[in-house]
C-alpha positions in Angstrom: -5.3 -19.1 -17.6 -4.2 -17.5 -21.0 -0.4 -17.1 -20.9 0.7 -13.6 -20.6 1.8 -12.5 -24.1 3.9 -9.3 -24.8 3.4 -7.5 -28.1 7.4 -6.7 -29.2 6.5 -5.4 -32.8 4.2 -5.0 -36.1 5.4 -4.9 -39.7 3.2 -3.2 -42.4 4.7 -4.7 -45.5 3.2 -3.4 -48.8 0.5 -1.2 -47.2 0.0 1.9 -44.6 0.7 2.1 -41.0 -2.9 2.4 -39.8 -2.3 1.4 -36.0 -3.8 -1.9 -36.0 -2.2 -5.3 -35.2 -2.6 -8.6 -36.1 -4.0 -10.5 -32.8 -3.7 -14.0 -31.1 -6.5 -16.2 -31.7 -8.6 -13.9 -33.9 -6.0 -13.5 -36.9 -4.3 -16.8 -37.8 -1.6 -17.0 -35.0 2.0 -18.9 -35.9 2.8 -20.5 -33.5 7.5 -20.6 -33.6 9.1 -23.3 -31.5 12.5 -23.0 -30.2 14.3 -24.8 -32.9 11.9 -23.2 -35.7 13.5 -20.0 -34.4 17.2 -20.4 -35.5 16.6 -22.2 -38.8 16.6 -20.1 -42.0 14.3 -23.0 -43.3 11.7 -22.9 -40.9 11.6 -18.6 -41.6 11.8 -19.1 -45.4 8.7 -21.2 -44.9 6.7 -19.7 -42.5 6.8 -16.2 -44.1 6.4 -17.6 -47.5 3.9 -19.9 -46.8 1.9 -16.6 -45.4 3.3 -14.1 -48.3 1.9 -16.9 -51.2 -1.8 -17.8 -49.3 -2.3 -13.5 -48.9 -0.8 -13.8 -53.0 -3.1 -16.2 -53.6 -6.4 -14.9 -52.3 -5.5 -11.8 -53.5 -5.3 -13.2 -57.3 -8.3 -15.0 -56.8 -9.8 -11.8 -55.9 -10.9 -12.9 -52.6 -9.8 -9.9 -50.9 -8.5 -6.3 -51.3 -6.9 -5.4 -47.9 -3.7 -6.9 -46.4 -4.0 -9.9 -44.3 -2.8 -10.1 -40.2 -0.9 -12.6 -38.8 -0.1 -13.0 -35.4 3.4 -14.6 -34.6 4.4 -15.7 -31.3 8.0 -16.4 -30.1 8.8 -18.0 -27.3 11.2 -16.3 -24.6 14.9 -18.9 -25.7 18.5 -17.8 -26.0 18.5 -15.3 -28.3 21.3 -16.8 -30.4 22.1 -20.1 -31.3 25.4 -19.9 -31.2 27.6 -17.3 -29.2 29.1 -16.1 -32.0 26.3 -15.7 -34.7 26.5 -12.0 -35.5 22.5 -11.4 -35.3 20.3 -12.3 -32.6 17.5 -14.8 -34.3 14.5 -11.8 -33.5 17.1 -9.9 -35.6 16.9 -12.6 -38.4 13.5 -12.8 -38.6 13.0 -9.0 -39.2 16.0 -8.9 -41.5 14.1 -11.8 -43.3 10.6 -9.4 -43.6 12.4 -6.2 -44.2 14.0 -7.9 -47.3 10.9 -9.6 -48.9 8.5 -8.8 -51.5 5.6 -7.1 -50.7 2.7 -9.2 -51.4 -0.3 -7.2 -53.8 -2.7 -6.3 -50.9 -0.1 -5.6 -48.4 0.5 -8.0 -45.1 0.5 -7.1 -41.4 2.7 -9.5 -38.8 2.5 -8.8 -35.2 5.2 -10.3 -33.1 4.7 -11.8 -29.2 7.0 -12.9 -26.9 5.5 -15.3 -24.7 7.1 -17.9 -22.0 6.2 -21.1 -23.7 5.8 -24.3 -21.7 7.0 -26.3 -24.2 9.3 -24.8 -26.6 10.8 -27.7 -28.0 7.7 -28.7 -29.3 7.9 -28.7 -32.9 5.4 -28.0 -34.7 5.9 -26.7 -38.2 5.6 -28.3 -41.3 8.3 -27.3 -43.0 9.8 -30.1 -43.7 7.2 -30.4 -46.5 9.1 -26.8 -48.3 5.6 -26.3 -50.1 6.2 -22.2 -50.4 9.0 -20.0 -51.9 8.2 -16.7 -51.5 11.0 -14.3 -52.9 12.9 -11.2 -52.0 12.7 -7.8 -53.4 16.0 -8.1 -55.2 17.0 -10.8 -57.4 20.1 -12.7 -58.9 22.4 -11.0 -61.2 25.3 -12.3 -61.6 27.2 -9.6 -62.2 30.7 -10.1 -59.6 33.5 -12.3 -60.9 33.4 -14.5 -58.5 31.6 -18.0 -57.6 30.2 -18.6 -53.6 30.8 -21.6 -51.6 29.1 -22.7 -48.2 31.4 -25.8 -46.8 30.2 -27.7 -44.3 31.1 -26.7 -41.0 31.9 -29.2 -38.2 30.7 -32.5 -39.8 30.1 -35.6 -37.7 29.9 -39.2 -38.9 26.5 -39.5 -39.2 26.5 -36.8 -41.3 28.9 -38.6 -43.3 26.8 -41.1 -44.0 24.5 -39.2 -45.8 26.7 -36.8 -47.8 29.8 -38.2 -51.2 32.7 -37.7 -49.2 34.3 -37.1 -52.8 32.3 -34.5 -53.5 33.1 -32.8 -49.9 36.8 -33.5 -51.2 36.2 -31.5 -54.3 34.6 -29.1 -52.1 37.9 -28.5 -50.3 40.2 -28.0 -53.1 37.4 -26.2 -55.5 40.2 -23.2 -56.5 41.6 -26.3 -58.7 38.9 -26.5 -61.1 38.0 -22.5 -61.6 39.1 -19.8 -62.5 36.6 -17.6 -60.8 37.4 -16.0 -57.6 36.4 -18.0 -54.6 34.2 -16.5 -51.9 33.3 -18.6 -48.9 30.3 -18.1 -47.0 29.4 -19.2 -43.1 27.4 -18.9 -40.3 29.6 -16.2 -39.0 28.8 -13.5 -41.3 25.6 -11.2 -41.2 22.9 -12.2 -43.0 23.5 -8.7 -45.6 26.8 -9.8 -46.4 25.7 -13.3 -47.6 22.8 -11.6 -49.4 24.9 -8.9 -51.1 27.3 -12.2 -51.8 24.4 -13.8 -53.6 23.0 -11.5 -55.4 26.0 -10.8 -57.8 27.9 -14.4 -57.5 28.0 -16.1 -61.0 27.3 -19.6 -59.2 26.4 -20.7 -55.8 27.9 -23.8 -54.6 25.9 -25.0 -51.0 24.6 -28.4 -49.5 21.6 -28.0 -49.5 21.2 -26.0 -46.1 22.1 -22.6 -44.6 22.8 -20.2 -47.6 20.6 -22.5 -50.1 17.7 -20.9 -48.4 18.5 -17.5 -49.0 19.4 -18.4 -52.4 16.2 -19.8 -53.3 14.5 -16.5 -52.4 17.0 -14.8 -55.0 17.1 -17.1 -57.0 20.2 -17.6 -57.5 21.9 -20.4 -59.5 22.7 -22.7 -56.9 24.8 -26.4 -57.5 24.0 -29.2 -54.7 26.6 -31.1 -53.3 26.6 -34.1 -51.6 23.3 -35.4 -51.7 22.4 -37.3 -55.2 19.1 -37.2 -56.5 18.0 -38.6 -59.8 16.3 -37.5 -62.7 12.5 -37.7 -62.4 9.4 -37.3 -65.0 7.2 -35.2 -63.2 4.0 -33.1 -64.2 2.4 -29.7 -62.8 -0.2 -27.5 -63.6 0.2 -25.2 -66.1 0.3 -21.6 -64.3 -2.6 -20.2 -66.3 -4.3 -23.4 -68.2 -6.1 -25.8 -66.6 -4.2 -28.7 -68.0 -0.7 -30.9 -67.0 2.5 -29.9 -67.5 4.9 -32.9 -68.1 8.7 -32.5 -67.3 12.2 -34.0 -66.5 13.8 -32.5 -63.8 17.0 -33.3 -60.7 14.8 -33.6 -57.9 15.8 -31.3 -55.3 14.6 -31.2 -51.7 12.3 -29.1 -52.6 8.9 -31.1 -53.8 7.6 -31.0 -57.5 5.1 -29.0 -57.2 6.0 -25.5 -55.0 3.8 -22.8 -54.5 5.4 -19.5 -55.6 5.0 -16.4 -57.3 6.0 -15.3 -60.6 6.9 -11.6 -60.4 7.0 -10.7 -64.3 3.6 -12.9 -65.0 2.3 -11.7 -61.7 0.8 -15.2 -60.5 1.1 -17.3 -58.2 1.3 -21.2 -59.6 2.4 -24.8 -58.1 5.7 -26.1 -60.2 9.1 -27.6 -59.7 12.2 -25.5 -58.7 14.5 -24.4 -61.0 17.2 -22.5 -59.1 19.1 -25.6 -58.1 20.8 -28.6 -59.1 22.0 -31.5 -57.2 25.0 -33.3 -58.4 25.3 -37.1 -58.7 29.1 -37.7 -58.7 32.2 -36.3 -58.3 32.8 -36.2 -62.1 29.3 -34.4 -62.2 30.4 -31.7 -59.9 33.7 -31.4 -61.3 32.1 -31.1 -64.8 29.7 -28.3 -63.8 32.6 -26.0 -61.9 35.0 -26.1 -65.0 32.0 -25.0 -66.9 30.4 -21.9 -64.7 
């Protein structure tokens, strides 16, 4: 028996309302499990991995029309946390109504549906293969930096992250003269997004607010987590032939899919909106220098 599945809502993004909907099992259908849900990765990805393939096939002249995708959400609290501001439905649209329209337009139908296993996972990304952007971009123009601290941090957390850099982190009004604005789960997703837009330099791990600043592209420092300096190559965006470069590998892999507003393609290259600092001294160096 087909589980009962209740349409909540459709977005036309880019294109007309002309009634129709995106439906389950003959449009591809996303599949969101309960953890998928909360996670400002897993909705970066999944929308942008959808936003770059409609890109994509558009630029390849493959089709002309918007694309459908069916999304189904299983019935879970509707906040992670009791005192997140937003439920995550709320999120997710918030996400949509703030993202570039793709060429051809894109249709997403949302379901409710009471999943029998919702903490199956099943999304990829892990991977972080697709950056699609929002409409508005970085600009720099407050006079302030933003910092996301990490909230509640356990042991094993520890373990993975330079407790001098999280040291650093604390004290940051010692090494700039910038105003400091903090950002945390507790605010609404706007606020952090207006925050972003106009800070001179985001400061994040590389969670929570990094997301969203990857879709503005905003100038974005790593703590915590060192990487190290790779040679890497990618395909040049319009030549068939290898690009060869030196870049601090982020978690994001070498070669993303996203879009390139002013060139209007789409193309498979590194990151460039963030930098992950090796040291303390590193991260020191770079705030005295914003």
């Amino acid at each position: 028996m087909v589980n009962d599945m209740k349409l909540i809502e459709t977005f036309y993004i880019g294109c007309d309302n002309d009634g129709s909907v995106a439906e389950i099992g003959v449009h591809p259908t996303v599949r969101w499990n309960r953890y998928a849900v909360y996670s400002f990765n897993d909705i970066r990805e999944i929308f942008s991995s959808c936003f770059c393939t409609t890109q994509l096939l558009y630029q390849e002249k493959c089709i002309d029309k918007p694309t459908k995708y069916a999304m189904i959400l299983p019935i879970v609290d509707s906040k992670k946390k009791i005192n997140d501001k937003q439920t995550y439905y709320e999120t997710i649209c918030w996400f949509l109504d703030n993202m570039l329209p793709p060429k051809s337009g894109i249709i997403v139908s949302f379901y409710f549906y009471d999943s029998l296993y919702p903490q199956m996972r099943n999304m990829h990304s892990t991977d972080r293969t697709f950056l699609w952007q929002f409409k508005e971009q970085w600009r720099g123009n407050g006079d302030y930096i933003t910092v996301q601290k990490f909230e509640n941090i356990t042991e094993s957390q520890l373990n993975k992250f330079s407790k001098d850099q999280l040291e650093v982190i604390e004290n940051i009004q010692k090494y700039t003269s910038y105003n400091v604005k903090y950002i945390d789960y507790s605010m609404e997703n706007n606020d952090v997004y207006k925050l972003l837009l106009d800070t001179k330099q985001h400061i994040s791990y590389d969670g929570a607010s990094w997301h969203l600043a990857s879709m503005l592209n905003a100038p974005t420092i790593v703590y915590g987590r060192p990487m190290n300096d790779r040679d890497i190559h990618y395909w040049h965006e319009t030549e068939d032939k290898k690009v060869y470069t030196t870049i601090r590998e982020s978690r994001f892999h070498k070669q993303v899919v996203q879009y390139n507003k002013e060139k209007n393609i789409m193309y498979a290259g590194p990151q460039r909106f963030s930098f992950n600092t090796n040291s303390k001294k590193e991260l020191i160096k770079i705030i005295k220098n914003i």
